[in-house]
N, CA and C atoms as an extended XYZ file, in Angstrom:
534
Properties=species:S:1:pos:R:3:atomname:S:1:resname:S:1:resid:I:1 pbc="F F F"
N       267.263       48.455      134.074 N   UNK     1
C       266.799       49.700      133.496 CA  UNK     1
C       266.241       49.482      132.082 C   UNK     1
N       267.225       48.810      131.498 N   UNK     2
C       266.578       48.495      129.497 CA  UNK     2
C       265.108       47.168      130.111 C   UNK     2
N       264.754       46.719      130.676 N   UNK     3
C       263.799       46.169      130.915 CA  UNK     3
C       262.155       47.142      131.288 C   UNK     3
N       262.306       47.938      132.009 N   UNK     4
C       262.025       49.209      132.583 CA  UNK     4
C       261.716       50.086      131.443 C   UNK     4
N       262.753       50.000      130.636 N   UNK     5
C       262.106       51.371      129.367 CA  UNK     5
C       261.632       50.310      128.363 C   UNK     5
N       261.529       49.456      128.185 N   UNK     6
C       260.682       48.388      127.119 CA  UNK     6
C       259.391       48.319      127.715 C   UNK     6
N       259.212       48.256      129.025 N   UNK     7
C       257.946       48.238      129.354 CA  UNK     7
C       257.289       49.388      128.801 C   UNK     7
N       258.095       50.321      129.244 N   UNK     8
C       256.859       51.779      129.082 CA  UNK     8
C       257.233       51.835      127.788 C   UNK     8
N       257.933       51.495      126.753 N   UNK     9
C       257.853       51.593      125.263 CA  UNK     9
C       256.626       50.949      124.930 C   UNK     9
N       256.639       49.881      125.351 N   UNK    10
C       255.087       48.656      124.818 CA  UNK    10
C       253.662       49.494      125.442 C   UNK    10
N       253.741       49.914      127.088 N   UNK    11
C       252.536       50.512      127.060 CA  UNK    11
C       252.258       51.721      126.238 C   UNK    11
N       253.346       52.738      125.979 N   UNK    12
C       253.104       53.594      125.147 CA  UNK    12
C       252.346       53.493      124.129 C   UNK    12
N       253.190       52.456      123.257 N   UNK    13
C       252.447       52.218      122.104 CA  UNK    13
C       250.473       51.839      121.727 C   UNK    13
N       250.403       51.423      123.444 N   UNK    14
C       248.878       50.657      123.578 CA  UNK    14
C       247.924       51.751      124.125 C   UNK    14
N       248.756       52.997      123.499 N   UNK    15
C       247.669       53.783      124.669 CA  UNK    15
C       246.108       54.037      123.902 C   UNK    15
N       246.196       53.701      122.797 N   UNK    16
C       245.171       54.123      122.439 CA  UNK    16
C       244.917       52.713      121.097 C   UNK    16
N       243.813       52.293      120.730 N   UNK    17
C       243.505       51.343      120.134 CA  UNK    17
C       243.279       51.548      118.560 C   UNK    17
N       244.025       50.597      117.704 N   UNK    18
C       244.616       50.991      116.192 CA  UNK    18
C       242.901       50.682      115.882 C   UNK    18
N       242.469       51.667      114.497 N   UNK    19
C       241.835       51.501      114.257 CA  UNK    19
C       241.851       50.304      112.783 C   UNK    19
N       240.814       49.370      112.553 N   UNK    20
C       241.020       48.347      111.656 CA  UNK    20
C       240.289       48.835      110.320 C   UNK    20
N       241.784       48.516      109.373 N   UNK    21
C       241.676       49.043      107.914 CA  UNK    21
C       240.282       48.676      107.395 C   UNK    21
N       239.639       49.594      106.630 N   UNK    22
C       238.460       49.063      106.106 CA  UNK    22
C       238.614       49.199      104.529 C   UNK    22
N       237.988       48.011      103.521 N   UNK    23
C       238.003       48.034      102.252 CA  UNK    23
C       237.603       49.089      101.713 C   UNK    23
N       236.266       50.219      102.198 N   UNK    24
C       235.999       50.837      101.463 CA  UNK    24
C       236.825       52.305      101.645 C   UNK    24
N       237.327       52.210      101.995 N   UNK    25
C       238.486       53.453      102.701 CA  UNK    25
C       239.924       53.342      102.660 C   UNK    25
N       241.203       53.880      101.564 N   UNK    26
C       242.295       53.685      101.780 CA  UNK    26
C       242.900       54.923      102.887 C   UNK    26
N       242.005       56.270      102.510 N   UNK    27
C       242.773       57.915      102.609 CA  UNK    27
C       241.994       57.515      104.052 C   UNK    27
N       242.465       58.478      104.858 N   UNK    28
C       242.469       58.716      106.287 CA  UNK    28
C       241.614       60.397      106.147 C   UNK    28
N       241.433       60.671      105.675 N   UNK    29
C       240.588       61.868      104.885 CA  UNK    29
C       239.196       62.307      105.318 C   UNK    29
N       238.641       62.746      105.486 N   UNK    30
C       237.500       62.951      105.964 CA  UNK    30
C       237.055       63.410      104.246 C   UNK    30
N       236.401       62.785      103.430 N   UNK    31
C       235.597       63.070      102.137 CA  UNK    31
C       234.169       63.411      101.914 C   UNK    31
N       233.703       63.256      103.419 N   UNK    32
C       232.272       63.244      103.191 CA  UNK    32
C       231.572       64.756      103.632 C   UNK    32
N       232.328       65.685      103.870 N   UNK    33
C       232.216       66.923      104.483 CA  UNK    33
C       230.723       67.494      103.489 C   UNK    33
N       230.757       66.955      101.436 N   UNK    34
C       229.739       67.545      101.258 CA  UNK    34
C       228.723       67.461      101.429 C   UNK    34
N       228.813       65.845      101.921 N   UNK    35
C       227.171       65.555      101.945 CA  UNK    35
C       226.820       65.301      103.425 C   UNK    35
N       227.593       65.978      104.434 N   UNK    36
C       227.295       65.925      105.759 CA  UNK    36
C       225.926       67.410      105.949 C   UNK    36
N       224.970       67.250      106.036 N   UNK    37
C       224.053       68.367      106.094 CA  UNK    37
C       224.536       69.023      107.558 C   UNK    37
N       225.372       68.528      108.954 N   UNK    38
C       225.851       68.608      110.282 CA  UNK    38
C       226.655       69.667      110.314 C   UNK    38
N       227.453       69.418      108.905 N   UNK    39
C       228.777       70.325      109.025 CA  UNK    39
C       229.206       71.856      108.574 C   UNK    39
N       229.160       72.455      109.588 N   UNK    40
C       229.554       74.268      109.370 CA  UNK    40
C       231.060       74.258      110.242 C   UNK    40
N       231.306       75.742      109.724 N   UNK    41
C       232.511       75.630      110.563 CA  UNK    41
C       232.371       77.174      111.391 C   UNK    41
N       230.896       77.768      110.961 N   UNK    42
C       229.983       79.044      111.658 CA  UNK    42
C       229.408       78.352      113.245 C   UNK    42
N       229.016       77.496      113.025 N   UNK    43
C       227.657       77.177      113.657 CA  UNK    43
C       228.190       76.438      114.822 C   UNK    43
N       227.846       76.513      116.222 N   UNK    44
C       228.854       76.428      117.150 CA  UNK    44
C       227.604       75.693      117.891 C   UNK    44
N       226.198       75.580      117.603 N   UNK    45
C       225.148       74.604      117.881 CA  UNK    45
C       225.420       73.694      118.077 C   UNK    45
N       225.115       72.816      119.903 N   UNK    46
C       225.430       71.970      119.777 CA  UNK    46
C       224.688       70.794      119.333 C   UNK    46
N       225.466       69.636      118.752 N   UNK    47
C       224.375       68.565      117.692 CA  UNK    47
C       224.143       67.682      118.578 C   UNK    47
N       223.232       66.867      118.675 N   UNK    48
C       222.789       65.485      119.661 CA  UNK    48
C       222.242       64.661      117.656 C   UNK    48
N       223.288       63.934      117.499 N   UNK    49
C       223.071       63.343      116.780 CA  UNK    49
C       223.436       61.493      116.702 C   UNK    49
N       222.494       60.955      116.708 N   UNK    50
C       222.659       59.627      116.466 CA  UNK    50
C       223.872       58.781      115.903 C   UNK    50
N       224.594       57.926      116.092 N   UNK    51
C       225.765       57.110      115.501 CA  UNK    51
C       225.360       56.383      114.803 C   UNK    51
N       224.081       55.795      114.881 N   UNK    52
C       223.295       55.306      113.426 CA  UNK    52
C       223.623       56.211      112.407 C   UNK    52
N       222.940       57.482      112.837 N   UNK    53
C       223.384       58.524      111.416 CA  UNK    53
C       224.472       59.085      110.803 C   UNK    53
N       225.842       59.173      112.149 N   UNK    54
C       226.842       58.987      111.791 CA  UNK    54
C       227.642       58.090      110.485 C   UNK    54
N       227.223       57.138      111.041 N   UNK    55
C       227.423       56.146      110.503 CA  UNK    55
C       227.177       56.148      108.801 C   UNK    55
N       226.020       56.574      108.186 N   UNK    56
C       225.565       56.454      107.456 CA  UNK    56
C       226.064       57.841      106.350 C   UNK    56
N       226.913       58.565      107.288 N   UNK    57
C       227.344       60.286      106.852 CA  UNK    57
C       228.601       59.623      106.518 C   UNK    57
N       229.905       59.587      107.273 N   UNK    58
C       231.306       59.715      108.078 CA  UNK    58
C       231.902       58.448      106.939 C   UNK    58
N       233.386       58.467      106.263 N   UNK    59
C       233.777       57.509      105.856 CA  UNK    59
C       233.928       56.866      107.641 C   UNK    59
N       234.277       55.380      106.768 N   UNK    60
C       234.908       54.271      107.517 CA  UNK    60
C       235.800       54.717      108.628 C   UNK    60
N       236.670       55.164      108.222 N   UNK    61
C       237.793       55.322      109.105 CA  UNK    61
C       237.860       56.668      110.143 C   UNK    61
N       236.872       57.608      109.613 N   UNK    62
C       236.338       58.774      110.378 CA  UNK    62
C       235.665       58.703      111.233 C   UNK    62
N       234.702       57.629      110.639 N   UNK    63
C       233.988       56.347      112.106 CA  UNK    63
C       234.181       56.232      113.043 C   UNK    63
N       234.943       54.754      112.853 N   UNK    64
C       236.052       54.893      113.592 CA  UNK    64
C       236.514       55.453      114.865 C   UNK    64
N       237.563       56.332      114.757 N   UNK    65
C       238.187       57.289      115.607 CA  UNK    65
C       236.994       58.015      116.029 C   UNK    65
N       235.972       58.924      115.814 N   UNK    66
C       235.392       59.726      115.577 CA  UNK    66
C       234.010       59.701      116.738 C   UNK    66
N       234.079       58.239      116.591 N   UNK    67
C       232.417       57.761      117.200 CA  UNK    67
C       232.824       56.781      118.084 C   UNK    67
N       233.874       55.721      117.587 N   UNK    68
C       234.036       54.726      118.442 CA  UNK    68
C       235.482       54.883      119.422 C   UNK    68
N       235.836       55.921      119.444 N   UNK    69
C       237.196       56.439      119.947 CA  UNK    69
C       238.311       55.465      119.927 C   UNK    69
N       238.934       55.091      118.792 N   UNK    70
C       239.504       54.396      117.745 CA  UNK    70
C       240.734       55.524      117.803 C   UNK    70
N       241.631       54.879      116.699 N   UNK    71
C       243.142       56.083      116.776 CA  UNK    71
C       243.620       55.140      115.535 C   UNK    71
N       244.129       56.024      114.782 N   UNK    72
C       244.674       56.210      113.203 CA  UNK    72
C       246.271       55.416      114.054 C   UNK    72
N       247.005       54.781      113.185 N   UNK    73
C       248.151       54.082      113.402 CA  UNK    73
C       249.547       55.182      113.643 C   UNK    73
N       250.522       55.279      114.727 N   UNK    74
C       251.352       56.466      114.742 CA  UNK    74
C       252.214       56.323      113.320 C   UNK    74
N       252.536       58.070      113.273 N   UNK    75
C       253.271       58.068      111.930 CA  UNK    75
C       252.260       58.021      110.991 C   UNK    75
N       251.004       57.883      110.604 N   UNK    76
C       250.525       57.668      109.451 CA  UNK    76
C       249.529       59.113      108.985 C   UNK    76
N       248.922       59.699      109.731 N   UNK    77
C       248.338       61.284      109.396 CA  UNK    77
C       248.823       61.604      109.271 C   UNK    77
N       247.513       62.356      107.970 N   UNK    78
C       248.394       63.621      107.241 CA  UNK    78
C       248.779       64.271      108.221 C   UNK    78
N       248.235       64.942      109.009 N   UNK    79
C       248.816       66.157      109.612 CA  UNK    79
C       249.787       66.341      111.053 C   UNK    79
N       250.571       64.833      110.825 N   UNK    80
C       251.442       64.533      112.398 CA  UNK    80
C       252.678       65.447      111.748 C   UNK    80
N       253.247       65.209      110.338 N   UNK    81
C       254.108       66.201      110.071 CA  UNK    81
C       253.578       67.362      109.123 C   UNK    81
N       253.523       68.729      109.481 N   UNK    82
C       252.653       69.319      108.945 CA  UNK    82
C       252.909       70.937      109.376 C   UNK    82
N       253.200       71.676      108.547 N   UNK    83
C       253.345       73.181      109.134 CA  UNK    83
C       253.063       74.283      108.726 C   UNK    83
N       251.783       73.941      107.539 N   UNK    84
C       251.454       75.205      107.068 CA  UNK    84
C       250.666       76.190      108.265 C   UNK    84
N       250.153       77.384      107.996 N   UNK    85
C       249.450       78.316      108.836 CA  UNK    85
C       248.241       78.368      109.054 C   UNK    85
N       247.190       78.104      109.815 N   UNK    86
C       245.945       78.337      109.504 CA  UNK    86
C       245.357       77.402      110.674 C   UNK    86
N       244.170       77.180      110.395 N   UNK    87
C       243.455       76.635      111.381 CA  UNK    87
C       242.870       75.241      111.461 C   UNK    87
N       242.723       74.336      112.368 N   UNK    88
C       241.894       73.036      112.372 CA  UNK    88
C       241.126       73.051      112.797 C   UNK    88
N       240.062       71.989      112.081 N   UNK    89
C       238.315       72.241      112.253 CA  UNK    89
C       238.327       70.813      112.903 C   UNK    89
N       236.834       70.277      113.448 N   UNK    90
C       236.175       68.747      113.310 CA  UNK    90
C       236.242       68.714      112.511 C   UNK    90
N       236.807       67.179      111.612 N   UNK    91
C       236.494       66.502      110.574 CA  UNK    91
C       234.979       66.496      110.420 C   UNK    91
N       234.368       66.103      111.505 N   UNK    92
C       232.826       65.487      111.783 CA  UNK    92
C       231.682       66.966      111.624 C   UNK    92
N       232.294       67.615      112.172 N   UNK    93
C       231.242       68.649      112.053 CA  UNK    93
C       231.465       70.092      111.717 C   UNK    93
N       232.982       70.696      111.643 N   UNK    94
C       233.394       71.783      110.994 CA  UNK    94
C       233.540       72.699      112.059 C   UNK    94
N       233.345       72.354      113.629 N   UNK    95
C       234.065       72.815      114.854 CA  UNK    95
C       235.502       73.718      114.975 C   UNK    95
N       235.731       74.833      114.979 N   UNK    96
C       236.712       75.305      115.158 CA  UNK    96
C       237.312       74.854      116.375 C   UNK    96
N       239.093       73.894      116.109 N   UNK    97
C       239.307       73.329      117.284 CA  UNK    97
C       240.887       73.793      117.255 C   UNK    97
N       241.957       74.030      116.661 N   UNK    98
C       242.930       74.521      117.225 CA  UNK    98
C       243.445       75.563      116.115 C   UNK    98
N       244.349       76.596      116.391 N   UNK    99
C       245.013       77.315      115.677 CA  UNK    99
C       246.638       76.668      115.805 C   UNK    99
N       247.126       76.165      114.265 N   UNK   100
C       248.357       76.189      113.601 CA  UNK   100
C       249.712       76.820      114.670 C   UNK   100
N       249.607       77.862      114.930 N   UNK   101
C       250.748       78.291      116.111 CA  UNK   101
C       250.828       77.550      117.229 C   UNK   101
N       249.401       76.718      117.475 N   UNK   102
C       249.719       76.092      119.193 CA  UNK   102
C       250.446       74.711      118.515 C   UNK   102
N       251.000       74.309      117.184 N   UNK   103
C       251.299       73.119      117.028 CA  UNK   103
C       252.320       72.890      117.001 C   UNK   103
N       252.748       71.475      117.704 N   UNK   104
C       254.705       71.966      117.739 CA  UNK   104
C       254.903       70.038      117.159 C   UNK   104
N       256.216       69.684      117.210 N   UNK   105
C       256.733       68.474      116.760 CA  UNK   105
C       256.801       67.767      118.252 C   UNK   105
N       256.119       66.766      118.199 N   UNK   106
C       256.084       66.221      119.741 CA  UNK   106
C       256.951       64.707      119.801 C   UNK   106
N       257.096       64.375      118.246 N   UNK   107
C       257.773       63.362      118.294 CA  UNK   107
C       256.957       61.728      118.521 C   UNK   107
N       255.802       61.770      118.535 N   UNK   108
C       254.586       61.079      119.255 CA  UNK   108
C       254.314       60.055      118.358 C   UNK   108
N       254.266       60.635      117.075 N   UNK   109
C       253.408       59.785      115.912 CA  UNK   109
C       251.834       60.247      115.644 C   UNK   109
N       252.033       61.514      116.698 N   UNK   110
C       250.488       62.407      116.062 CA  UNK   110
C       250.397       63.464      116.611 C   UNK   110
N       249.843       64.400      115.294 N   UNK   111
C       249.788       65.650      115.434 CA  UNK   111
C       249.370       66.265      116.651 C   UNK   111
N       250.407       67.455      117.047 N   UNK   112
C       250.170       67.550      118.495 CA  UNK   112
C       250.021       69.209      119.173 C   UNK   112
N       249.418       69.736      120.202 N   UNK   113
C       249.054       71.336      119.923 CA  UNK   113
C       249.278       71.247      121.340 C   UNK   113
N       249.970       72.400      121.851 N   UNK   114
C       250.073       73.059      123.392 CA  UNK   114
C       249.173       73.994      123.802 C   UNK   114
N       247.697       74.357      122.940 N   UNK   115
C       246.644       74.735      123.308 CA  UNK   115
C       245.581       74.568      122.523 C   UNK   115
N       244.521       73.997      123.031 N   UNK   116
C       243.228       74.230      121.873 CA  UNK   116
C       242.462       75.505      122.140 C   UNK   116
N       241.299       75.282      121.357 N   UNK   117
C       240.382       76.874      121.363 CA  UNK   117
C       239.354       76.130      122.517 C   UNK   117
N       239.193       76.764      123.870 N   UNK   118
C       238.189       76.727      124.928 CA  UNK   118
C       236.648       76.545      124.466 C   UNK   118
N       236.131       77.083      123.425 N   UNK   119
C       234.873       77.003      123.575 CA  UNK   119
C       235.032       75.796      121.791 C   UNK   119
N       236.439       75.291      121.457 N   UNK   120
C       235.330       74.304      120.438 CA  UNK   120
C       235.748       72.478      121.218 C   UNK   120
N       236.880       72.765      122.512 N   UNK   121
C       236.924       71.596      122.818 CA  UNK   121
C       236.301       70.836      124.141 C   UNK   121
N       236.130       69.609      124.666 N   UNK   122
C       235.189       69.250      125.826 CA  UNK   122
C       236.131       68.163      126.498 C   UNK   122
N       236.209       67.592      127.792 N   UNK   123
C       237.026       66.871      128.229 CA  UNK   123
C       236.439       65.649      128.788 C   UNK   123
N       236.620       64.437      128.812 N   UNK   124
C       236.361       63.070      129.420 CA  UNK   124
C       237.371       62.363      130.161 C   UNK   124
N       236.957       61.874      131.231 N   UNK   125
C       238.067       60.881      131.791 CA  UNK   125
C       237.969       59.516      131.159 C   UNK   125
N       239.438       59.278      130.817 N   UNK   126
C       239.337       57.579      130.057 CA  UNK   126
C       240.329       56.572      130.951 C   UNK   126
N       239.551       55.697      131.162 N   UNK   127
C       240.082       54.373      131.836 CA  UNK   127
C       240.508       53.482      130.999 C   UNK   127
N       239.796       53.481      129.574 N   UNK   128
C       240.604       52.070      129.038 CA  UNK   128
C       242.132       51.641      129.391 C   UNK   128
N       242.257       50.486      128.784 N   UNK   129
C       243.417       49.617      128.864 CA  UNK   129
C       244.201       50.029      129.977 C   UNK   129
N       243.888       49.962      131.147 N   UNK   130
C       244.523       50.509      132.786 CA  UNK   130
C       244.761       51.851      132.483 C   UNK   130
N       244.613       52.924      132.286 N   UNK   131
C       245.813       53.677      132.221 CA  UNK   131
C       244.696       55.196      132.644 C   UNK   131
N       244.509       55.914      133.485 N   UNK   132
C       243.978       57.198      133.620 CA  UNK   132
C       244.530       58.076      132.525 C   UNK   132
N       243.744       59.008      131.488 N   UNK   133
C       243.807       59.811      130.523 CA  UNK   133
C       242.914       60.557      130.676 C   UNK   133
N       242.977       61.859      129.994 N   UNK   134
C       242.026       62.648      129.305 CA  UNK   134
C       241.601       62.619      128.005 C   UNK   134
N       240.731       62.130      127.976 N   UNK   135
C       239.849       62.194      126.566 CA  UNK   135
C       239.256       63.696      126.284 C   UNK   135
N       239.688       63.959      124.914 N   UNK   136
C       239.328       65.362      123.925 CA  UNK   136
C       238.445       64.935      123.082 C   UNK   136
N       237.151       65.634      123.323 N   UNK   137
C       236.249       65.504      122.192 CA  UNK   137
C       235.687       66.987      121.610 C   UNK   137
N       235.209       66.703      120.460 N   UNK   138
C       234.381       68.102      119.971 CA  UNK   138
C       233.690       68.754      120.860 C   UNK   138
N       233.569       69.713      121.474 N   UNK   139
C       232.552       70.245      121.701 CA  UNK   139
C       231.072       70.615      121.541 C   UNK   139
N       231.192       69.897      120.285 N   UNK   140
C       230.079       70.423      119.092 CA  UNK   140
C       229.133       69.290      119.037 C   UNK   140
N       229.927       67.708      118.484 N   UNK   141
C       229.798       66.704      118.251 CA  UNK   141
C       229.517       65.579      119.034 C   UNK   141
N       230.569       65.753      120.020 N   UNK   142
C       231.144       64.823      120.667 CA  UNK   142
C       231.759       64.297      120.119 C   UNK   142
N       232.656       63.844      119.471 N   UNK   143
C       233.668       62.963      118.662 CA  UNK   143
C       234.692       63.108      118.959 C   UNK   143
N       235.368       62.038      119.055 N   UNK   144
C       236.777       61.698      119.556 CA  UNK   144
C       237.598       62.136      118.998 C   UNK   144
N       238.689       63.127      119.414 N   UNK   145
C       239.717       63.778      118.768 CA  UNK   145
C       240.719       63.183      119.012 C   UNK   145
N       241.071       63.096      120.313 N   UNK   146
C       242.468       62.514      120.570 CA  UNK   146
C       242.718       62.361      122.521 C   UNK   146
N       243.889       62.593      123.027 N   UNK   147
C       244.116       62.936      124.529 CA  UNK   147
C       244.829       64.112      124.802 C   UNK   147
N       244.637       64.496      126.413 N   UNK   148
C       245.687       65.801      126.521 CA  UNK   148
C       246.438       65.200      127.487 C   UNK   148
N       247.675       65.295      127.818 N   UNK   149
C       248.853       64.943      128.241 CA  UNK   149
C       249.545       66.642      129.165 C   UNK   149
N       250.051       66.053      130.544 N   UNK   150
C       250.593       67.276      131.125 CA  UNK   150
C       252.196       67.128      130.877 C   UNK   150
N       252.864       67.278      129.292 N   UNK   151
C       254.033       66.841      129.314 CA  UNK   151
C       254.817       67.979      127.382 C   UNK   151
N       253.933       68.652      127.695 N   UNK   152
C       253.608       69.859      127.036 CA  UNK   152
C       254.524       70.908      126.838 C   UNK   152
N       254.834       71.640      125.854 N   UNK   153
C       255.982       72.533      125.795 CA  UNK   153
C       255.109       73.687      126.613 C   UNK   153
N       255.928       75.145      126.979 N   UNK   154
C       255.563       75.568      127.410 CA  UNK   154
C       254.751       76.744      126.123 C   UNK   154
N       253.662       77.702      126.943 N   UNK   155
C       253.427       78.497      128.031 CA  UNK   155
C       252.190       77.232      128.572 C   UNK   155
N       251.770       76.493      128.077 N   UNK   156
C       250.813       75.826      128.702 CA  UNK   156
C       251.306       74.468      129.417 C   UNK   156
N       252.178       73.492      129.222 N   UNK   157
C       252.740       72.405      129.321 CA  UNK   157
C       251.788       71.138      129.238 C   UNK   157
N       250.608       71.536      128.096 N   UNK   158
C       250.097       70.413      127.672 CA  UNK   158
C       250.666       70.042      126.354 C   UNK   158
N       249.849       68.501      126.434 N   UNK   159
C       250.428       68.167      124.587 CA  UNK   159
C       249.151       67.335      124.150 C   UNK   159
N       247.937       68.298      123.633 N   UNK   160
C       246.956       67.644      122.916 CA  UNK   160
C       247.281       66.717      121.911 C   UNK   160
N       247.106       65.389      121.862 N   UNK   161
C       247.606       64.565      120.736 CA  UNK   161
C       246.425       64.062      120.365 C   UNK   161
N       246.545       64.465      118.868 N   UNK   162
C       245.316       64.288      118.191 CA  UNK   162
C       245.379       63.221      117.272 C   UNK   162
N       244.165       62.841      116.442 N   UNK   163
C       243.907       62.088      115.017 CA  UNK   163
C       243.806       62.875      113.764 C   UNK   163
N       244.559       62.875      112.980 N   UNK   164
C       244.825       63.817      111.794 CA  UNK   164
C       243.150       63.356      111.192 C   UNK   164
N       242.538       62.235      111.622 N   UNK   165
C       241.701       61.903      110.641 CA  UNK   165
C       240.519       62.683      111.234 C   UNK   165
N       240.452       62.810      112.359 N   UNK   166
C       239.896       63.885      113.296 CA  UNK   166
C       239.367       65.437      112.606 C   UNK   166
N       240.645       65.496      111.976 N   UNK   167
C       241.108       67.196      111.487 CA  UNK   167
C       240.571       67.669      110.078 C   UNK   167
N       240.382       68.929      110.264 N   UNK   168
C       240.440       69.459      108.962 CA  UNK   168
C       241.517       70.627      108.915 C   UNK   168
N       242.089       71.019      108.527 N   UNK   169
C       242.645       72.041      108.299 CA  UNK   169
C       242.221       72.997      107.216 C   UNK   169
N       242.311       73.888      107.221 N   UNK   170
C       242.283       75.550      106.391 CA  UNK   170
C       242.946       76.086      106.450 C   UNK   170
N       244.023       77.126      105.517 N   UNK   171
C       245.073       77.290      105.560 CA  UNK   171
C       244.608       79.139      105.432 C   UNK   171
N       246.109       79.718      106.013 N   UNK   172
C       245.205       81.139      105.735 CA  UNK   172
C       245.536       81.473      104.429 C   UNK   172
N       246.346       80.552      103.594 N   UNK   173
C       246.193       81.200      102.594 CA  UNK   173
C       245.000       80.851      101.706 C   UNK   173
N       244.068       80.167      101.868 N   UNK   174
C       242.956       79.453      101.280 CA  UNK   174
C       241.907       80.249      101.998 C   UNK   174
N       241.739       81.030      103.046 N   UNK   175
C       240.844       82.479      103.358 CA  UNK   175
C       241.085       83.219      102.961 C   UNK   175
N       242.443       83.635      102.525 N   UNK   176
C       242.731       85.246      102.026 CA  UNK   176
C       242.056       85.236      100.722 C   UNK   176
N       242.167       84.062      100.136 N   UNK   177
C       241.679       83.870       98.238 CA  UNK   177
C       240.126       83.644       98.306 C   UNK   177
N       239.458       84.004       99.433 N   UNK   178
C       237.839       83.865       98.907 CA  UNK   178
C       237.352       84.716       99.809 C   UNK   178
């Protein structure tokens, strides 16, 4: 049996591929939001935009996850422990993608939601490293958010597990003040 749960401890851990530290990037942050001309958090248009240009917008590590469907190290996003009120956007493009109430403690090593918003998220089947998944991307973007999992608290019994680096958050108390 302890042979048996080491296995599925090790595949666990491989489910998704660490993304590699880059020099010009310590924060896991999405910083480039001002000079992204892409990014609203109105505008629900969808973008067909180049990864060349990505590239040339997006820190390093937003990259990354974002474009190359990459995953931030567990335990290390900001927002795996995290409970203020309000809402999460695309990092990448300012996509309204989950509301704060669907987010619960999943224990995972990343921030995790028992529902997203229908019209800002899109679904892919992923084969890497053996394993059948659902891949979550923007709706907007296409960019890699994270996976959905049928292992979910209830009323839905999913468990979207995301990339904090993915995220933006807005808090409602940061709408009420403007």
């Amino acid at each position: 049996m302890k042979i048996i749960l080491s296995i599925l401890f090790c595949v666990s851990l491989q489910m998704c591929s660490p993304i590699k530290p880059t020099e010009k990037s310590t924060s896991m942050e999405n910083s480039t939001t001002k000079n992204n001309p892409y990014y609203s958090r109105t505008d629900r248009t969808k973008l067909d935009v180049p990864n060349s240009e990505w590239k040339k917008i997006l820190d390093p590590d937003l990259y990354a996850v974002a474009r190359e469907a990459n995953t931030e190290r567990p335990g290390t996003g900001k927002y795996n422990i995290y409970d203020e009120l309000g809402d999460y956007y695309c990092a990448v493009c300012g996509n309204h993608l989950f509301r704060s109430d669907a987010k619960f403690s999943s224990t995972c090593g990343w921030p995790s939601f028992f529902e997203a918003d229908k019209e800002g998220t899109a679904y892919k089947r992923d084969s890497t490293y053996g394993m059948e998944r659902t891949e979550v991307l923007c709706k907007r973007c296409d960019s890699h958010l994270g996976h959905v999992f049928n292992d979910g608290p209830p009323p839905t019994g999913t468990r979207y597990c995301m990339n904090s680096v993915s995220l933006e958050f807005v808090g409602d108390s940061e709408k009420s003040t403007k």
